[in-house]
KESE-230104 format. One record per residue (C-alpha): x, y, z; residue number from 0; residue in three letters. Coordinates in steps of 0.05 Angstrom, whole numbers, always signed. Layout:
<recs>
<rec <X Y Z> NUM 'Ala'>;
...
</recs>
This chain:
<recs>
<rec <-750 +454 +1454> 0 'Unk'>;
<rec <-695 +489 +1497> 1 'Unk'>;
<rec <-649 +449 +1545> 2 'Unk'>;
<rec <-676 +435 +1603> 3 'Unk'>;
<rec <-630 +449 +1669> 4 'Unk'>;
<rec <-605 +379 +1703> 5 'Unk'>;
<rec <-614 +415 +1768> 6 'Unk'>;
<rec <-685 +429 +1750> 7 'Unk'>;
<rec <-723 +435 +1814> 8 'Unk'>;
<rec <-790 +398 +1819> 9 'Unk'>;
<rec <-842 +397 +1878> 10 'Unk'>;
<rec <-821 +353 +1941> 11 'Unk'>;
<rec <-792 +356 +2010> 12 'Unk'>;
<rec <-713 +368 +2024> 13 'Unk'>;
<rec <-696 +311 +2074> 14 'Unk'>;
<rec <-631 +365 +2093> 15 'Unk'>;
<rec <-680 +416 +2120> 16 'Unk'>;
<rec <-717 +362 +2166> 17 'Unk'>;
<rec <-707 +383 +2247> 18 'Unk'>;
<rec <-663 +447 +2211> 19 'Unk'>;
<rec <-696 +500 +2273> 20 'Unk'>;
<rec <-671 +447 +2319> 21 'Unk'>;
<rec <-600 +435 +2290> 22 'Unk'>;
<rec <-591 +509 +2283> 23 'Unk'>;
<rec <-624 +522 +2356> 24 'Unk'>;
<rec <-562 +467 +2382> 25 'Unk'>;
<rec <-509 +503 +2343> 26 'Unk'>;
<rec <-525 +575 +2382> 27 'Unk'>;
<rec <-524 +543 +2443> 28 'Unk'>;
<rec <-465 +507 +2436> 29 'Unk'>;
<rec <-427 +569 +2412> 30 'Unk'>;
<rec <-459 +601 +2471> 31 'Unk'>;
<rec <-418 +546 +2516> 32 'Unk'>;
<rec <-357 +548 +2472> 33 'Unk'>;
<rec <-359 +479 +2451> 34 'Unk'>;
<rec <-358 +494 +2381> 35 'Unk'>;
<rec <-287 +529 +2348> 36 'Unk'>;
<rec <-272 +556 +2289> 37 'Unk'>;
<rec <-238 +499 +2227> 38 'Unk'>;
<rec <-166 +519 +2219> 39 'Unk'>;
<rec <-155 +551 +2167> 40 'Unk'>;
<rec <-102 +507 +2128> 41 'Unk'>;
<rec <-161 +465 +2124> 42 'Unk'>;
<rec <-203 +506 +2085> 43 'Unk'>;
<rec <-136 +527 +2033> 44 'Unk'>;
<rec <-129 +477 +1977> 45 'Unk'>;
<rec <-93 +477 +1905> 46 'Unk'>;
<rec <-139 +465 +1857> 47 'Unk'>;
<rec <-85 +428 +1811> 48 'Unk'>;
<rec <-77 +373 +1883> 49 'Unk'>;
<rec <-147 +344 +1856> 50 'Unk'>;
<rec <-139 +283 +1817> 51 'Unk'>;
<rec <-180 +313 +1761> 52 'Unk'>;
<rec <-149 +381 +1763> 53 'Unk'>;
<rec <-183 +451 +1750> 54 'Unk'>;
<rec <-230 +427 +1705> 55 'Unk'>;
<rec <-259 +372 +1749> 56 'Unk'>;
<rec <-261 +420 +1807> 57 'Unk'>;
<rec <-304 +470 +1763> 58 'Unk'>;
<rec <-352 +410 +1751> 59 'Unk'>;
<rec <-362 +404 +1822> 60 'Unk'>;
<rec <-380 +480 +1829> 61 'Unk'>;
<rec <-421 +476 +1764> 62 'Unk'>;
<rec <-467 +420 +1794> 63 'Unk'>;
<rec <-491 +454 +1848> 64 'Unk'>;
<rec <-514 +516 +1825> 65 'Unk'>;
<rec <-578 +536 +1815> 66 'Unk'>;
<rec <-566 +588 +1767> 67 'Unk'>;
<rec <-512 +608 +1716> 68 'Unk'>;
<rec <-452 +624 +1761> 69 'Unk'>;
<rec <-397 +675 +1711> 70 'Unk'>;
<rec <-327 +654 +1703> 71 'Unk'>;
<rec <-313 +710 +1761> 72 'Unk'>;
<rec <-350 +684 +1815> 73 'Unk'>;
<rec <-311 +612 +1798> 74 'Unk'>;
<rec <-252 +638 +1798> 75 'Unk'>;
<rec <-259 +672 +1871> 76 'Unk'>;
<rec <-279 +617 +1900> 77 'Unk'>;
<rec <-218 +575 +1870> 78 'Unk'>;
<rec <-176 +624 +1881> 79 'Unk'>;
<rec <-147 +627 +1812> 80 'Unk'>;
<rec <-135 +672 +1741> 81 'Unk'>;
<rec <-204 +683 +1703> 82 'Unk'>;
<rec <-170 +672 +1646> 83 'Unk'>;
<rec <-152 +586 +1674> 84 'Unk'>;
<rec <-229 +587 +1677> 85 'Unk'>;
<rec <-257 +607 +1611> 86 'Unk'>;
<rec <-207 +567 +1574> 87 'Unk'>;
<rec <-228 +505 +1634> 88 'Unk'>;
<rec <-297 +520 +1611> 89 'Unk'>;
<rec <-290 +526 +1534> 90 'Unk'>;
<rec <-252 +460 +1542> 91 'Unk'>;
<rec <-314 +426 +1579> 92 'Unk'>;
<rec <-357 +454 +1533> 93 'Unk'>;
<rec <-313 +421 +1472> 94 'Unk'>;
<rec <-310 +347 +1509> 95 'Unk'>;
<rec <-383 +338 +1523> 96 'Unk'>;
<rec <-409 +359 +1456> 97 'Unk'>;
<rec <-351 +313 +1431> 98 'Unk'>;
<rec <-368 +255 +1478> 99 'Unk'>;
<rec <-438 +262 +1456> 100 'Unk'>;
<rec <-457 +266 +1531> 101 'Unk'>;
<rec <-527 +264 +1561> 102 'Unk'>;
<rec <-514 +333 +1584> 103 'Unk'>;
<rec <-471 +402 +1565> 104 'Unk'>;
<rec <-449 +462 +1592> 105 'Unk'>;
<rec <-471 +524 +1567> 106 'Unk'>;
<rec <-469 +602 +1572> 107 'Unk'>;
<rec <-534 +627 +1588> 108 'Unk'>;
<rec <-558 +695 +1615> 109 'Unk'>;
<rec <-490 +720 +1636> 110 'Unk'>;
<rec <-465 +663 +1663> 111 'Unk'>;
<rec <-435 +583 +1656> 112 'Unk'>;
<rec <-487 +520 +1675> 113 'Unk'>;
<rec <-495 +448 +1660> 114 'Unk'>;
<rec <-557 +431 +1630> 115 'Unk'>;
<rec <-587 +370 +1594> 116 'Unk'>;
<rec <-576 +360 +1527> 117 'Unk'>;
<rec <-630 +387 +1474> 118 'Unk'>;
<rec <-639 +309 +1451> 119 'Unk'>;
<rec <-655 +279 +1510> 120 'Unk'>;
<rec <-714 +335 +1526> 121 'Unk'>;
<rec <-770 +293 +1519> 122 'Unk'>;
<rec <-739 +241 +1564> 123 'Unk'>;
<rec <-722 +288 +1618> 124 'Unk'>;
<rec <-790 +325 +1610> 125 'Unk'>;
<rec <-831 +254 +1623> 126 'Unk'>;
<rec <-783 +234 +1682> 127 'Unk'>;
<rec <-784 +298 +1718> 128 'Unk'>;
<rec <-856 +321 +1699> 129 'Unk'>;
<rec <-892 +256 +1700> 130 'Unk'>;
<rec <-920 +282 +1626> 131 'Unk'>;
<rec <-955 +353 +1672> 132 'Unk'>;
<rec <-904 +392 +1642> 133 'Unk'>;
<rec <-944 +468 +1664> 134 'Unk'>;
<rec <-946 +513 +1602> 135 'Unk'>;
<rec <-959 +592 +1591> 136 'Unk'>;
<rec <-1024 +604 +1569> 137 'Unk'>;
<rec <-1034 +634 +1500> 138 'Unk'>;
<rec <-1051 +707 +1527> 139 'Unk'>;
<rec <-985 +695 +1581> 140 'Unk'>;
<rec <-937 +678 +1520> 141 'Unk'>;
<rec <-975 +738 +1478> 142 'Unk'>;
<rec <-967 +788 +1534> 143 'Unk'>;
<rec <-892 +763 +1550> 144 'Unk'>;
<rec <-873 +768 +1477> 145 'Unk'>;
<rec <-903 +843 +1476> 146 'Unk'>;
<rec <-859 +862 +1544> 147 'Unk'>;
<rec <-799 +831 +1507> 148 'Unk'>;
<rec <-790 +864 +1458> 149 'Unk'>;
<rec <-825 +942 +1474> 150 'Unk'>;
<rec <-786 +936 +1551> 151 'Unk'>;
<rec <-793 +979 +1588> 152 'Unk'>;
<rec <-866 +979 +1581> 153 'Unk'>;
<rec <-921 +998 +1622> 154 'Unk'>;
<rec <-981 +952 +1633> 155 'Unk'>;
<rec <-1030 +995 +1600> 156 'Unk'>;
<rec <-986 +1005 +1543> 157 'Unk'>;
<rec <-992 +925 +1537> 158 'Unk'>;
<rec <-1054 +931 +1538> 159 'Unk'>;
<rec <-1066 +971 +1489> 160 'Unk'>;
<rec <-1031 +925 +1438> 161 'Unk'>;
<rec <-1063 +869 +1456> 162 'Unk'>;
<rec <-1123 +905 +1468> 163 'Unk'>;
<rec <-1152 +869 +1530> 164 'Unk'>;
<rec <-1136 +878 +1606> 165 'Unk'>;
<rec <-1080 +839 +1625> 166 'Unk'>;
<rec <-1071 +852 +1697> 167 'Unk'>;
<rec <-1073 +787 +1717> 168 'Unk'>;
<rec <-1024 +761 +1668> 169 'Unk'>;
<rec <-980 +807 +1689> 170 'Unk'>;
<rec <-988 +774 +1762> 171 'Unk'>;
<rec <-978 +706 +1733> 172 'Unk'>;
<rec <-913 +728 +1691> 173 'Unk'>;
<rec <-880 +761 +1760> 174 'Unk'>;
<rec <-892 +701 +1797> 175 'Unk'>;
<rec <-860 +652 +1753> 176 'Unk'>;
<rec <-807 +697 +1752> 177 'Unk'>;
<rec <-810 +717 +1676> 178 'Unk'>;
<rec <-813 +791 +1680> 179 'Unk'>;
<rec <-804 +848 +1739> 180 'Unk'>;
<rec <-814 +913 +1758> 181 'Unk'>;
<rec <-762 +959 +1724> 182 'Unk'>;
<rec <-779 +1028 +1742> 183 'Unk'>;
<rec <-831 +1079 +1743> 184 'Unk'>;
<rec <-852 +1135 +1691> 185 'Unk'>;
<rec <-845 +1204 +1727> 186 'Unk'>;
<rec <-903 +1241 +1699> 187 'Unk'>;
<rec <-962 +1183 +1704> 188 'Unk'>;
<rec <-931 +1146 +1765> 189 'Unk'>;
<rec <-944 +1086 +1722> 190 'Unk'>;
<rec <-898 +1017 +1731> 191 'Unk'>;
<rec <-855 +993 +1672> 192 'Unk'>;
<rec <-840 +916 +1670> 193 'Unk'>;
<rec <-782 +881 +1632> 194 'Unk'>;
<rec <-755 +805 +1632> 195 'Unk'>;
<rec <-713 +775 +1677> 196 'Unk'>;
<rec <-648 +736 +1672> 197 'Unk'>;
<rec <-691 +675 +1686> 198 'Unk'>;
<rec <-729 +683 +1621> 199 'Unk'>;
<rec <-673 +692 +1585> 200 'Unk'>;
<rec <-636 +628 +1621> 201 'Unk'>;
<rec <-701 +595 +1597> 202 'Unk'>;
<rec <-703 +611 +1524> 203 'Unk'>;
<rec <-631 +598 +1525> 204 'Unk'>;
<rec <-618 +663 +1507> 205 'Unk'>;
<rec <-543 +702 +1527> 206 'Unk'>;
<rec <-579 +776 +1514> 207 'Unk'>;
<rec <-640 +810 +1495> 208 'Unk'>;
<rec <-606 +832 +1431> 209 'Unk'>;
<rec <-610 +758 +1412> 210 'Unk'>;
<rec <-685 +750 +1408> 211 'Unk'>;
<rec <-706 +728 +1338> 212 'Unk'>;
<rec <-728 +798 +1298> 213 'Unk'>;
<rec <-811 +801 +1297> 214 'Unk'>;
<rec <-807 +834 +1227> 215 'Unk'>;
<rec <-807 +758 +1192> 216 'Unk'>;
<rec <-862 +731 +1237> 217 'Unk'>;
<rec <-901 +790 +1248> 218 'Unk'>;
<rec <-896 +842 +1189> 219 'Unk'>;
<rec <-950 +888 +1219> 220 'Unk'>;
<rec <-912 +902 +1280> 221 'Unk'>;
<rec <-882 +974 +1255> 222 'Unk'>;
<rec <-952 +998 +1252> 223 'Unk'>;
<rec <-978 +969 +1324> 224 'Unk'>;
<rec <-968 +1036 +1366> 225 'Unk'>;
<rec <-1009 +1065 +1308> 226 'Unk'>;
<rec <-1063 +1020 +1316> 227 'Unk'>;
<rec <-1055 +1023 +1397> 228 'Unk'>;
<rec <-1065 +1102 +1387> 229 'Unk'>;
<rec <-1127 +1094 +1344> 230 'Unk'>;
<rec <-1150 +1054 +1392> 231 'Unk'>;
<rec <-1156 +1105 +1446> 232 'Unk'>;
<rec <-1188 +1156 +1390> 233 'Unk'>;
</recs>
Protein backbone atom coordinates (compact mmCIF):
# COMPACT_ATOMS: atom_id res chain seq x y z
CA UNK A 1 0.00 0.00 0.00
CA UNK A 2 1.57 3.51 -0.78
CA UNK A 3 2.26 6.09 2.01
CA UNK A 4 -0.34 7.86 2.88
CA UNK A 5 0.17 11.92 3.19
CA UNK A 6 0.13 13.07 7.12
CA UNK A 7 -1.59 16.13 5.81
CA UNK A 8 -4.26 13.98 4.30
CA UNK A 9 -7.39 15.96 4.13
CA UNK A 10 -10.65 14.32 5.29
CA UNK A 11 -14.30 15.70 5.30
CA UNK A 12 -15.05 18.38 8.19
CA UNK A 13 -15.43 22.06 8.87
CA UNK A 14 -12.19 24.51 9.21
CA UNK A 15 -12.95 26.38 12.55
CA UNK A 16 -10.25 29.25 10.74
CA UNK A 17 -12.78 29.99 8.01
CA UNK A 18 -15.74 30.51 10.63
CA UNK A 19 -17.10 34.51 10.36
CA UNK A 20 -14.00 34.65 7.42
CA UNK A 21 -16.63 37.28 5.06
CA UNK A 22 -16.90 39.15 8.24
CA UNK A 23 -13.16 39.32 9.30
CA UNK A 24 -12.21 40.10 5.76
CA UNK A 25 -15.31 42.70 5.37
CA UNK A 26 -13.50 44.54 8.87
CA UNK A 27 -10.05 44.43 7.33
CA UNK A 28 -11.30 46.62 4.05
CA UNK A 29 -12.86 48.89 6.11
CA UNK A 30 -10.27 49.47 8.35
CA UNK A 31 -7.74 49.99 5.57
CA UNK A 32 -10.37 52.25 4.16
CA UNK A 33 -9.90 54.44 7.62
CA UNK A 34 -6.20 53.89 7.79
CA UNK A 35 -6.14 52.08 10.91
CA UNK A 36 -4.39 49.23 9.62
CA UNK A 37 -0.29 49.79 8.36
CA UNK A 38 1.85 47.88 6.72
CA UNK A 39 4.56 45.24 9.29
CA UNK A 40 7.98 46.73 8.96
CA UNK A 41 9.82 45.07 7.11
CA UNK A 42 12.85 44.01 9.47
CA UNK A 43 10.15 42.04 10.88
CA UNK A 44 9.42 39.95 8.15
CA UNK A 45 13.69 39.41 7.35
CA UNK A 46 15.08 36.52 9.41
CA UNK A 47 18.33 34.17 9.14
CA UNK A 48 17.39 30.96 8.89
CA UNK A 49 20.64 29.73 10.83
CA UNK A 50 19.03 32.33 14.15
CA UNK A 51 16.41 29.30 14.66
CA UNK A 52 17.38 27.04 17.35
CA UNK A 53 17.05 24.08 15.02
CA UNK A 54 18.74 25.66 12.05
CA UNK A 55 17.90 25.20 8.24
CA UNK A 56 16.78 21.92 8.55
CA UNK A 57 14.19 22.57 11.30
CA UNK A 58 12.98 25.59 9.42
CA UNK A 59 12.39 23.33 6.20
CA UNK A 60 10.24 21.02 8.54
CA UNK A 61 8.13 23.85 9.31
CA UNK A 62 7.56 24.64 5.53
CA UNK A 63 7.24 20.91 4.78
CA UNK A 64 4.25 20.51 7.27
CA UNK A 65 2.10 22.76 5.84
CA UNK A 66 1.95 21.98 2.41
CA UNK A 67 -0.53 20.41 0.73
CA UNK A 68 1.37 19.22 -2.04
CA UNK A 69 5.05 18.39 -2.94
CA UNK A 70 6.73 21.87 -2.72
CA UNK A 71 10.52 21.51 -5.06
CA UNK A 72 13.70 22.43 -3.39
CA UNK A 73 13.24 25.89 -5.47
CA UNK A 74 10.21 27.12 -4.13
CA UNK A 75 11.96 26.42 -0.42
CA UNK A 76 14.68 27.97 -1.07
CA UNK A 77 12.87 31.40 -2.19
CA UNK A 78 11.00 31.59 0.52
CA UNK A 79 14.18 31.09 2.86
CA UNK A 80 16.01 33.08 1.04
CA UNK A 81 18.89 30.78 0.60
CA UNK A 82 21.32 28.49 -2.04
CA UNK A 83 19.23 25.44 -3.58
CA UNK A 84 22.01 23.56 -3.16
CA UNK A 85 21.71 24.20 1.39
CA UNK A 86 18.29 22.65 0.60
CA UNK A 87 18.71 19.42 -1.16
CA UNK A 88 21.55 18.42 0.94
CA UNK A 89 18.93 19.81 4.22
CA UNK A 90 16.52 17.49 2.62
CA UNK A 91 18.63 14.37 1.75
CA UNK A 92 19.80 14.76 5.41
CA UNK A 93 16.05 14.62 6.71
CA UNK A 94 15.35 12.00 4.57
CA UNK A 95 18.55 9.93 6.08
CA UNK A 96 17.44 10.69 10.02
CA UNK A 97 13.88 9.62 9.84
CA UNK A 98 14.42 6.39 8.02
CA UNK A 99 17.28 6.04 10.58
CA UNK A 100 15.17 7.01 13.62
CA UNK A 101 12.62 4.62 12.42
CA UNK A 102 10.09 7.51 12.63
CA UNK A 103 6.29 7.23 12.29
CA UNK A 104 6.66 9.37 9.26
CA UNK A 105 9.35 10.30 6.22
CA UNK A 106 9.97 12.67 3.75
CA UNK A 107 9.93 11.86 0.32
CA UNK A 108 10.28 13.02 -3.40
CA UNK A 109 7.18 12.59 -5.11
CA UNK A 110 5.84 14.05 -8.40
CA UNK A 111 8.45 16.75 -8.78
CA UNK A 112 8.62 17.79 -5.52
CA UNK A 113 9.71 17.16 -1.42
CA UNK A 114 6.69 16.12 1.24
CA UNK A 115 6.31 14.43 4.54
CA UNK A 116 4.21 11.57 4.47
CA UNK A 117 3.41 8.64 6.86
CA UNK A 118 5.43 5.85 6.85
CA UNK A 119 4.41 2.71 4.58
CA UNK A 120 4.19 0.55 8.08
CA UNK A 121 1.92 2.41 9.87
CA UNK A 122 -0.74 2.52 6.70
CA UNK A 123 -3.21 0.48 8.10
CA UNK A 124 -3.18 2.48 11.30
CA UNK A 125 -3.47 5.78 9.65
CA UNK A 126 -6.08 4.35 7.08
CA UNK A 127 -8.58 3.19 10.21
CA UNK A 128 -7.92 6.55 12.18
CA UNK A 129 -8.49 8.89 9.37
CA UNK A 130 -11.10 6.75 7.35
CA UNK A 131 -13.04 5.22 10.14
CA UNK A 132 -12.40 1.70 8.01
CA UNK A 133 -14.63 3.80 4.60
CA UNK A 134 -11.51 4.05 3.01
CA UNK A 135 -13.37 5.03 -0.89
CA UNK A 136 -11.77 2.86 -3.59
CA UNK A 137 -11.70 3.06 -7.65
CA UNK A 138 -13.98 0.79 -9.07
CA UNK A 139 -12.64 -2.05 -11.14
CA UNK A 140 -13.63 -0.38 -14.63
CA UNK A 141 -12.09 3.27 -12.96
CA UNK A 142 -8.64 1.47 -12.12
CA UNK A 143 -9.00 -0.48 -15.75
CA UNK A 144 -9.74 2.70 -17.63
CA UNK A 145 -6.94 4.74 -15.58
CA UNK A 146 -4.38 2.07 -16.19
CA UNK A 147 -5.25 2.26 -20.13
CA UNK A 148 -4.85 6.37 -20.08
CA UNK A 149 -1.50 5.73 -18.27
CA UNK A 150 0.22 4.17 -20.17
CA UNK A 151 -1.32 5.07 -24.16
CA UNK A 152 -1.43 9.14 -22.86
CA UNK A 153 -2.39 11.12 -24.67
CA UNK A 154 -5.43 9.23 -25.48
CA UNK A 155 -8.71 10.06 -26.61
CA UNK A 156 -11.82 8.68 -24.91
CA UNK A 157 -12.98 6.68 -27.73
CA UNK A 158 -9.69 5.28 -28.26
CA UNK A 159 -10.20 3.92 -24.49
CA UNK A 160 -12.89 2.70 -25.39
CA UNK A 161 -12.08 0.79 -27.86
CA UNK A 162 -9.57 -1.20 -25.69
CA UNK A 163 -11.69 -1.76 -23.17
CA UNK A 164 -14.43 -2.13 -25.42
CA UNK A 165 -17.32 -0.51 -23.46
CA UNK A 166 -18.35 3.22 -23.09
CA UNK A 167 -16.54 4.81 -20.46
CA UNK A 168 -17.79 8.26 -20.45
CA UNK A 169 -18.67 8.36 -17.17
CA UNK A 170 -15.50 6.98 -15.81
CA UNK A 171 -13.84 9.39 -17.40
CA UNK A 172 -16.06 11.98 -15.32
CA UNK A 173 -15.26 10.13 -12.16
CA UNK A 174 -11.35 9.97 -12.93
CA UNK A 175 -11.37 14.11 -13.62
CA UNK A 176 -13.02 14.72 -10.54
CA UNK A 177 -10.87 12.96 -8.20
CA UNK A 178 -8.27 14.57 -9.84
CA UNK A 179 -6.53 11.44 -11.47
CA UNK A 180 -6.39 12.46 -15.07
CA UNK A 181 -7.10 15.90 -17.23
CA UNK A 182 -7.64 17.27 -20.29
CA UNK A 183 -4.32 17.49 -22.27
CA UNK A 184 -5.11 18.70 -25.66
CA UNK A 185 -7.19 18.22 -28.63
CA UNK A 186 -6.60 16.18 -31.98
CA UNK A 187 -6.77 18.69 -34.94
CA UNK A 188 -8.50 16.65 -37.55
CA UNK A 189 -11.47 14.92 -35.26
CA UNK A 190 -11.73 17.80 -32.69
CA UNK A 191 -11.63 14.93 -30.24
CA UNK A 192 -10.13 15.50 -26.40
CA UNK A 193 -7.02 13.59 -25.27
CA UNK A 194 -6.69 12.91 -21.44
CA UNK A 195 -3.46 12.11 -19.48
CA UNK A 196 -2.65 11.82 -15.56
CA UNK A 197 -2.01 14.31 -13.29
CA UNK A 198 0.79 15.06 -10.82
CA UNK A 199 -1.73 14.01 -8.20
CA UNK A 200 -1.87 10.44 -9.48
CA UNK A 201 1.51 10.20 -9.66
CA UNK A 202 1.93 11.80 -5.88
CA UNK A 203 -0.52 8.97 -5.15
CA UNK A 204 1.20 5.96 -6.56
CA UNK A 205 4.29 7.39 -5.20
CA UNK A 206 5.60 7.66 -8.35
CA UNK A 207 8.60 10.67 -9.32
CA UNK A 208 7.69 10.18 -13.35
CA UNK A 209 5.65 8.43 -15.75
CA UNK A 210 8.76 6.68 -17.00
CA UNK A 211 8.64 4.84 -13.64
CA UNK A 212 5.41 2.94 -14.06
CA UNK A 213 6.01 -0.78 -13.77
CA UNK A 214 6.34 -2.18 -17.71
CA UNK A 215 2.73 -4.00 -18.67
CA UNK A 216 4.75 -6.55 -20.81
CA UNK A 217 5.16 -9.01 -17.43
CA UNK A 218 1.57 -8.56 -16.28
CA UNK A 219 -0.12 -8.22 -19.45
CA UNK A 220 1.74 -10.04 -22.38
CA UNK A 221 -1.07 -9.38 -24.89
CA UNK A 222 -0.76 -5.74 -24.72
CA UNK A 223 1.50 -5.31 -28.08
CA UNK A 224 -1.38 -6.67 -29.97
CA UNK A 225 -4.35 -4.50 -28.21
CA UNK A 226 -4.58 -1.67 -31.01
CA UNK A 227 -4.84 -4.71 -33.32
CA UNK A 228 -7.65 -6.05 -31.62
CA UNK A 229 -9.19 -2.33 -30.98
CA UNK A 230 -8.95 -2.06 -35.02
CA UNK A 231 -10.70 -5.38 -35.57
CA UNK A 232 -13.07 -4.30 -33.49
CA UNK A 233 -14.36 -1.45 -35.58
CA UNK A 234 -14.15 -3.95 -38.81
Amino acid sequence: MSDTPVTEIVDGVDADSVDADIVETDAVEAADEGILEEAPQDQLAFDVNDFPGGLKSAIEAVLMVVDEPVTELDIASALEIPVPDVESALTELEAEYAAQLRGFTLRQVGGGWRIYSRSDYAAVVSKFILAGQQARLTQASLETLAVIAYRQPVSRSRVSAVRGVNVDGVIRTLLTRGLIEEVGTDEESTATFYGTTSYFLERLGLQTLDDLPALAPYLPEVDVLDEIAESGRA
